[in-house]
N, C-alpha and C positions, 0 to 999 in steps of 0.2 A: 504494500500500500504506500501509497507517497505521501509526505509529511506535507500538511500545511497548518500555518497560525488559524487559529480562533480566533473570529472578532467576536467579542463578546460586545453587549448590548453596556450602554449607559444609566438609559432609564426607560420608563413604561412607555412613553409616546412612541419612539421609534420602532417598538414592537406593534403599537398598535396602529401603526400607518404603515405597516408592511403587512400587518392581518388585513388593514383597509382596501389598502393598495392589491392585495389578491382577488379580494373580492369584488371588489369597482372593477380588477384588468388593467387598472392605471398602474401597475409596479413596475419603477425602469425595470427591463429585463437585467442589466449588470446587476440590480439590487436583490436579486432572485438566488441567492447563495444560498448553500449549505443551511448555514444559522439561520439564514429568515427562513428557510423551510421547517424547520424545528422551532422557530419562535410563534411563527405563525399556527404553527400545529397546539405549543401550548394555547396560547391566545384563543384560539376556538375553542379550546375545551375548557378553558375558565371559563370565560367571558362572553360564550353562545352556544350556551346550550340548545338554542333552538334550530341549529343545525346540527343534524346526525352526520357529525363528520366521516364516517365510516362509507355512508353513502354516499353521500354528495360531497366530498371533498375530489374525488375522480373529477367528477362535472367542472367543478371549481377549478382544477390546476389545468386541463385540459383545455378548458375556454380564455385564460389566462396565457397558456401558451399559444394558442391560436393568436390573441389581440395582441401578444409581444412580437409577434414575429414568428413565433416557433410553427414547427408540426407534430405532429402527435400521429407515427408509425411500428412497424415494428422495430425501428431503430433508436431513435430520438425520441422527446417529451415524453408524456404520462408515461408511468410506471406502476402497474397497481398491486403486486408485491412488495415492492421497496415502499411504497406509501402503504399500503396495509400493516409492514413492518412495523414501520416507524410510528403510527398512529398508537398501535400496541406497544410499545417502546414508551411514549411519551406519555401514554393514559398511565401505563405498571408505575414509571416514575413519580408525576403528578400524584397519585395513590398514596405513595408516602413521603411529601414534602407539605410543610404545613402551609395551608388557604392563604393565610394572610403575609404568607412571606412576599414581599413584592414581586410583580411579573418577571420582570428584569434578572432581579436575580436568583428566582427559581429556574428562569432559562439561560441563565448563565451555569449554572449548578450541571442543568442536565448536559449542555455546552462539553463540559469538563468531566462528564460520566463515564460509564459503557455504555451508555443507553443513547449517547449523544454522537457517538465517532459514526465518524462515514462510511463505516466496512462495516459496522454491524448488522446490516444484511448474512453478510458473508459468514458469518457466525452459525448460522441456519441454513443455509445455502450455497450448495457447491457452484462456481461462477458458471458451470456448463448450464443449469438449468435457473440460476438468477438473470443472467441474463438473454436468456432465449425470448423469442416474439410471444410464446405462450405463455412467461410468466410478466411479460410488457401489459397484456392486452386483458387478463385475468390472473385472479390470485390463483396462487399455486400453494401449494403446502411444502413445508421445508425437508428436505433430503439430508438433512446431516442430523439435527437435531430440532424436537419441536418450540413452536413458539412461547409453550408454557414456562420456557425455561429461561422464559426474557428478567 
């Protein structure tokens, strides 16, 4: 895996105009990193519940990549493994970090976890089948080890 820095977050707004900014479509595409994909994942699941991120977060990254510029094949954009992962990854977290700890730096925390690094896919899934079109296009179940063990 290739090393790179964390940017961690300063404070609650920038997370929540990157949660904004997914959902409007208006997110510069450069601003679409790693971290705001994990900050924005917490953000949804504090702070709107009344989206079934499970579900419609596909829809949401999908039409986001489309209005950025992107495409969404068996190659590039959406990923619904690697986001299924990570949603699960992010809720296990969340579960035991306290409520009122601020946004920022609960997703700074997870940032700096296991639960937060960019191969934790890979933890659960061998690269022949994480990154095949069939686990791009629908979730797949892990081949190494299950997700319970997140």
């Amino acid at each position: 895996m290739t090393s790179f820095d964390i940017r961690l977050f300063h404070d609650d707004a920038s997370i929540v105009a990157i949660g904004e900014g997914l959902l409007a479509a208006t997110l510069p595409r450069a601003a679409w990193t790693h971290e705001a994909h994990l900050a924005a994942c917490c953000w949804l699941l504090r702070h709107r519940a009344n989206i079934d991120i499970e579900r419609e977060l596909p829809a949401i990254i999908s039409a986001y990549n489309v209005a950025s510029g992107g495409v969404n094949d068996d190659t590039q954009g959406y990923h619904e493994t690697i986001t299924q992962v990570y949603i699960a990854g992010v809720g296990a977290y969340l579960a035991e970090v306290a409520t009122d700890l601020p946004l920022y730096e609960a997703v700074n925390r997870l940032l700096l976890s296991p639960r937060g690094t960019r191969d934790l896919p890979l933890r659960f899934y061998s690269k022949e089948l994480l990154f095949s079109a069939q686990a791009r296009r629908t979730f797949v179940a892990p081949d190494l080890v299950g997700l319970d063990q997140m």
